[in-house]
C-alpha positions in Angstrom: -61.4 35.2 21.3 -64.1 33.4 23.5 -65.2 36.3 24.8 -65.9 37.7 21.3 -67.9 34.5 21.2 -65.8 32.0 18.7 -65.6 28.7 20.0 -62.2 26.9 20.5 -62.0 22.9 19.6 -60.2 20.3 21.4 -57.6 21.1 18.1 -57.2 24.8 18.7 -56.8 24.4 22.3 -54.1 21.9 21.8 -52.3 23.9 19.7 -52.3 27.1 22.2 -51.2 24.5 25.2 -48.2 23.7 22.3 -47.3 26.9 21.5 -47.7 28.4 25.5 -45.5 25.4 26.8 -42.8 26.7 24.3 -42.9 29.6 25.5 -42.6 28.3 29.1 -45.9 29.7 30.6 -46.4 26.5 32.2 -48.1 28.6 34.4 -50.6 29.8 31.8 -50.8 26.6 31.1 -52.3 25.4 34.2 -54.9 28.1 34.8 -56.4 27.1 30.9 -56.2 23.3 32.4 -58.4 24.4 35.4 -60.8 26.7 33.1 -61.7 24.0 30.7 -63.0 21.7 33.3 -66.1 23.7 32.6 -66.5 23.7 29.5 -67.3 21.4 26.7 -64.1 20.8 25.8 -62.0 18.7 28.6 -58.4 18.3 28.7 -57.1 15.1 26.5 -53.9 13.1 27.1 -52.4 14.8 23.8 -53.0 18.2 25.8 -51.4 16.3 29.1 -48.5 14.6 27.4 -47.3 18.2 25.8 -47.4 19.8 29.5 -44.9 16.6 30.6 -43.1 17.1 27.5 -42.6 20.7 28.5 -42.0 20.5 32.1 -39.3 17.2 31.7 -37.4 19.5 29.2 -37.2 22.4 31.7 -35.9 19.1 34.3 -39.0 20.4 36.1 -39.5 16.5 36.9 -41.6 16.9 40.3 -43.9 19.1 38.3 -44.2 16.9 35.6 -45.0 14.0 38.2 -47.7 15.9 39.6 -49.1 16.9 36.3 -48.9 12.9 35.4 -50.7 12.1 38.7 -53.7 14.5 38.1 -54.0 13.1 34.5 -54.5 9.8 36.6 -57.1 11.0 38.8 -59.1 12.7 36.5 -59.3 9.8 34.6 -57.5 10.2 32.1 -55.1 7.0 30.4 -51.5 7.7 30.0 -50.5 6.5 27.1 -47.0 5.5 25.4 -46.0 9.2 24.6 -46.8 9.8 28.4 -44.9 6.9 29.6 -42.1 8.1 27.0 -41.6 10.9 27.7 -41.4 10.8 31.6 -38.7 8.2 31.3 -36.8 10.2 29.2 -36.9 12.9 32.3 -35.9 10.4 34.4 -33.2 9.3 32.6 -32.0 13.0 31.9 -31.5 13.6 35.5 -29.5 10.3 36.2 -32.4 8.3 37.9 -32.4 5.1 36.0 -34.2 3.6 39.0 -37.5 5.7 38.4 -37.3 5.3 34.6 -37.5 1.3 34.5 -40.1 1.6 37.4 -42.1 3.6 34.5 -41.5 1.0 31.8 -42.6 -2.0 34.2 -45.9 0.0 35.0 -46.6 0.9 31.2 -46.0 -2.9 30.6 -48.5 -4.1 33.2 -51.1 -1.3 32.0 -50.3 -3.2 28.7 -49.2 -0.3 26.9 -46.5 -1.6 24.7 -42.7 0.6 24.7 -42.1 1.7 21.1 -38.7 2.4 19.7 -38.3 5.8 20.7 -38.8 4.3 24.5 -36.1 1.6 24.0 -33.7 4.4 22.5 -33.9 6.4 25.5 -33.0 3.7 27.7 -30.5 2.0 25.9 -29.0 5.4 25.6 -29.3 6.0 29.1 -27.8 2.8 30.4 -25.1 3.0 27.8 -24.0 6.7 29.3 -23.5 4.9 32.9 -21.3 2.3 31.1 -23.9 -0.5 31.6 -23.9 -2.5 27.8 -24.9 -5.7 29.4 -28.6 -4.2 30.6 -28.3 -1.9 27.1 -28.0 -5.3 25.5 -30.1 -6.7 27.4 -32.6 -4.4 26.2 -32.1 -4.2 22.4 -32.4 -8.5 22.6 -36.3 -7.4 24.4 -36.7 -4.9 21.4 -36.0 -7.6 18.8 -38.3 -9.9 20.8 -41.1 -7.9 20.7 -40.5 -7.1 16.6 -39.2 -3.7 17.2 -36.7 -3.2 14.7 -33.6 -1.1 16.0 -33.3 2.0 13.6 -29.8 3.7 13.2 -30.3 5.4 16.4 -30.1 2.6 18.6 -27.0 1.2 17.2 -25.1 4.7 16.8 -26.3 4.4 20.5 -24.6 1.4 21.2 -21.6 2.0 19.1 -20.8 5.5 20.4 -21.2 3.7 24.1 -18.6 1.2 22.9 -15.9 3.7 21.7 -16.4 5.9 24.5 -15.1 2.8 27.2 -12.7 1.9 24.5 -14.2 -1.2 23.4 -13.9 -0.5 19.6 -13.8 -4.5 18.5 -17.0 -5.0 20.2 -18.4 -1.6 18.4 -17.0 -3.0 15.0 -19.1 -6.1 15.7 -22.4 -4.0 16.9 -21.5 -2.0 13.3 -21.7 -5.6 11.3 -24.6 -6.6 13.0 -26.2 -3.4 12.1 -25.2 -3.6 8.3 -26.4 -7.2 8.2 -29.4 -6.2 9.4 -29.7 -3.6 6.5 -29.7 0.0 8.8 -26.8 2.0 6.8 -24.6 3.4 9.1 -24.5 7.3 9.2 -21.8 9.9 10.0 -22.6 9.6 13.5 -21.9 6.1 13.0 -18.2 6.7 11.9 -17.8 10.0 13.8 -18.5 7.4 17.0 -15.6 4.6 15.6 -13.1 7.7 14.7 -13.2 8.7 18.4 -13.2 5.4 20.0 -10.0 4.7 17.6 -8.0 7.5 19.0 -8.9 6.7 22.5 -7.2 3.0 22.3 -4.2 4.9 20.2 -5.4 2.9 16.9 -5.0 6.0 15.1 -4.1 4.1 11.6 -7.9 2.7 11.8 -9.1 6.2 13.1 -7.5 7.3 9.3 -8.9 3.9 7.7 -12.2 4.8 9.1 -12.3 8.6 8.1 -10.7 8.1 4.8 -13.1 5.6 3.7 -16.8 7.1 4.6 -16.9 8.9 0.9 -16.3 5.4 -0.2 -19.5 4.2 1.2 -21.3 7.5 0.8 -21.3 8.8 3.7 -19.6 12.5 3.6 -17.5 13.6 6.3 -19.4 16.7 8.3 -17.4 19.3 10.4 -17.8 17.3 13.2 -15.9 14.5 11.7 -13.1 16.9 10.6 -12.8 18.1 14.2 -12.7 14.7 15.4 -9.9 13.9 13.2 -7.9 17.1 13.8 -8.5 16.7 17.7 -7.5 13.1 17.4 -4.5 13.9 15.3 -3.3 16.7 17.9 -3.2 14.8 20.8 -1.0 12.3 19.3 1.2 15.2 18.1 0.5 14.9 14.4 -0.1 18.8 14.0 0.5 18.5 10.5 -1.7 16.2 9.6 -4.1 17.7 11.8 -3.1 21.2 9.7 -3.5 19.5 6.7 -7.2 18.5 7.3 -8.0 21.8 8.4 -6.6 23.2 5.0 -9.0 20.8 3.4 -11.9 21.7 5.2 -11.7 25.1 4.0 -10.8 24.0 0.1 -13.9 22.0 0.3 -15.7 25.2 1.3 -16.8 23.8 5.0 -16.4 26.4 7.7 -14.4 25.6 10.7 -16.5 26.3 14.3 -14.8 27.1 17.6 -13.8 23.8 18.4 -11.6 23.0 14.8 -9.8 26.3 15.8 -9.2 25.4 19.5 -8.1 21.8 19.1 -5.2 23.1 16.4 -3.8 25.9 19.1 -4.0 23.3 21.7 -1.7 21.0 19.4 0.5 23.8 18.0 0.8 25.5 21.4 2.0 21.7 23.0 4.0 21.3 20.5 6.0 24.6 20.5 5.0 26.3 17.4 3.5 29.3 19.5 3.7 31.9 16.2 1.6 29.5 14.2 -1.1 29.1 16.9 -1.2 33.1 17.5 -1.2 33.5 13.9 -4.6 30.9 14.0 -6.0 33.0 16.9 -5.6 36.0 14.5 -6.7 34.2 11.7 -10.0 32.7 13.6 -11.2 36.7 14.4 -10.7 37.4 10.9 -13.4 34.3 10.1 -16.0 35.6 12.3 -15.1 33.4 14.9 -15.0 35.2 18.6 -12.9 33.0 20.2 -14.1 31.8 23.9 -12.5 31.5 27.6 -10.9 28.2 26.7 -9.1 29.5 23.5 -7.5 32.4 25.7 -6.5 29.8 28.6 -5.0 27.6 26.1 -2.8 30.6 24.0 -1.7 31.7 27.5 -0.9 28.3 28.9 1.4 27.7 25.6 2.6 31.0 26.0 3.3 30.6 30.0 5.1 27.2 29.5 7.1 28.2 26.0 9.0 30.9 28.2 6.9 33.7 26.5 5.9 35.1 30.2 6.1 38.8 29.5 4.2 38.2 26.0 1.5 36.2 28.1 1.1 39.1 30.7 0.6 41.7 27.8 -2.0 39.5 26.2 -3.9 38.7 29.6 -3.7 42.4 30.7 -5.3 42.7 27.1 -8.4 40.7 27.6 -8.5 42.4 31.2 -9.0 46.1 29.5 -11.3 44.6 26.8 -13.3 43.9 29.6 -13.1 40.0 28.7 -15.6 37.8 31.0 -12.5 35.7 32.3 -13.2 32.8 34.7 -10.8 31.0 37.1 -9.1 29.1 34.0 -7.0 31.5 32.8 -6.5 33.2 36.3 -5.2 29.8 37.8 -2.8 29.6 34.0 -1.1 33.0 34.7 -0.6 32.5 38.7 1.0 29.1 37.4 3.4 30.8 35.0 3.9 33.5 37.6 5.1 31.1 40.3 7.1 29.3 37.7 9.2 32.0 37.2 9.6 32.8 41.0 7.1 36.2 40.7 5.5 35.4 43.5 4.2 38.9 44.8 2.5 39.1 41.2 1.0 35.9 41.5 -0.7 36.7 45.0 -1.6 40.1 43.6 -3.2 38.8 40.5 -5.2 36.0 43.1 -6.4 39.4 44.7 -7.5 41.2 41.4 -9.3 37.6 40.5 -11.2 37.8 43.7 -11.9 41.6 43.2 -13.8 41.0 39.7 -16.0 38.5 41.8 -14.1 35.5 40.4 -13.6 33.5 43.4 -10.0 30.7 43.2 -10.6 27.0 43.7 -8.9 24.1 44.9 -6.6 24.5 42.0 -5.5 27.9 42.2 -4.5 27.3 45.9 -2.8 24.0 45.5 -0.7 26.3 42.7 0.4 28.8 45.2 1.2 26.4 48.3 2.9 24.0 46.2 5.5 26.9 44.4 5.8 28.4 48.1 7.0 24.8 49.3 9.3 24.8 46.3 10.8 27.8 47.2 11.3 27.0 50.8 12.9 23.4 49.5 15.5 25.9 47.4 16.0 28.2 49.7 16.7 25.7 52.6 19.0 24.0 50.0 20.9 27.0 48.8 21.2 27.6 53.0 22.8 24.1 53.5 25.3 24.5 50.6 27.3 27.6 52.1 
């Protein structure tokens, strides 16, 4: 185009860095950074702050440093996206250290954090189980009139349930209501799981049962929450029941509603049902992954279905299934269970002939079932 002679504006180039950083030619990217130093247009911090955008998302943080540092001696001011979004990097690859560094620089330069700044921290403090600093900071925000949005309390609140500390996540969810931010299904998809972790799983129901009430309608991410939830506490038919909804209320199950009800109905012995769901999820348009395969064969291993498990993983062998060591280390373990110790070693050779390579796990399988053996046989010598 500039060789045809039409002249690109700071806009137009902009929007090619956008659309090239998308793309990930950060590469490109640099060698139109270097050509437009001599021309009329120069490189802006809009142009800057998408290259950091760009290069943090990839976790390209060093780059993105050095990108940050030649903005600096070109003379060009960071501003609060800048700032923004390099914490955000920071915080993505754990290194909360370098992130506040950033937001105690931006706040001598005077540049003011906006919302979107606190969010990330708070969010990022509240995943290394720190509320008292994620407090800490929302008290700042509200200091410096920066209303917390939805965000930052479905932060807080999710933080909460995830450490179990639903009653102070109920009061975080008052506050937040007083304060006139409607909670959304996040919100309650955050207090359903935080429920089931303590074992409150009458308030987990109160909780689910009671969004439509307010408005809020349940997604499929709340329905597998609930099924999950109810599963693990061995209400399968509860769990079955929601599912059935779901479906009547024309939502389509994913992946994870269909492996959370084999995982219950396989732990709680109703092996037909969960190879009927298996079936039934294939029908749907569903492939089903690694983990629903591990989980069939682990129900079927431990429900003294061996022979049925070793058709079904021979199976997935011929369809030329992408196994890992998961259901590898579930078949050597139902293998060793029932004494076939010569399969077991032979199927830990086939494993490490397809390039899947045993760990820790797989090992401490074998030796263990060995040891057994040696216990029995020593016992059964000792007896005659």
């Amino acid at each position: 185009m500039v060789a045809q002679g039409f002249q690109l504006d700071q806009v137009s180039y902009g929007t090619l860095i956008n659309g090239l950083c998308k793309a990930g030619e950060t590469k490109a990217v640099a060698r139109l950074l270097r050509k437009l130093e001599g021309h009329s247009v120069k490189p802006d911090v809009v142009m800057y702050n998408t290259i950091i955008n760009s290069l943090c998302k990839n976790k390209l943080l060093g780059d993105a440093c050095d990108v940050y540092s030649e903005m600096i001696v070109k003379g060009i001011s960071p501003d609060v996206v800048t700032y923004t979004t390099l914490i955000h990097g920071f915080c993505i690859m754990g290194n909360l250290k370098e992130a506040f560094s950033l937001l105690n620089e931006m706040k001598l330069k005077n540049i003011n954090p906006n919302l979107c700044t606190f969010n990330i921290l708070i969010d990022a403090l509240g995943k290394e189980g720190k509320m008292k600093e994620a407090f800490s900071l929302l008290n700042e925000m509200k200091l410096k009139n920066i209303n917390p949005d939805v965000c930052t309390f479905n932060i807080l609140i999710d933080a909460l349930g995830k450490k179990g500390r639903v009653k102070e996540a109920k009061i975080v969810l008052a506050v937040m209501m007083k304060a006139c931010v409607e909670p959304d299904v996040v919100t309650y998809n955050s207090l359903i799981d935080g429920y089931f972790l303590v074992n409150e799983v009458k308030h987990a129901k109160y909780v689910f049962y009671s969004m439509a009430q307010r408005g809020v309608t349940p997604n499929v991410q709340c329905y597998n929450n609930m099924i999950n939830g109810l599963c693990k506490k061995k209400m399968v038919d509860e769990a079955m029941s929601l599912f059935e909804e779901m479906k009547h209320k024309n939502m389509i199950p994913d992946i994870v509603t269909y492996n959370s009800l084999i995982d219950g109905l396989c732990k709680n012995h109703h092996l037909e049902r969960a190879i009927a769901l298996l079936k039934e999820m294939k029908e749907h348009g569903i492939q089903p992954d690694v983990y629903s395969y591990t989980i069939l064969l682990d129900g079927l291993c431990k429900g003294g279905r061996l022979e049925i498990a070793k058709e079904f993983f021979q199976h997935l062998l011929v369809k030329g299934c992408h196994l890992n060591v998961w259901p590898y280390n579930v078949m050597i373990n139902g293998l060793c269970k029932a004494g076939l110790f010569g399969e077991a070693m032979d199927l830990k050779s086939k494993m490490e002939g397809k390039g899947c390579m045993p760990n820790a796990i797989t090992f401490r399988t074998i030796i263990c079932a060995l040891s057994e053996k040696d216990e029995n046989d020593e016992r059964k010598f000792s007896e005659k």
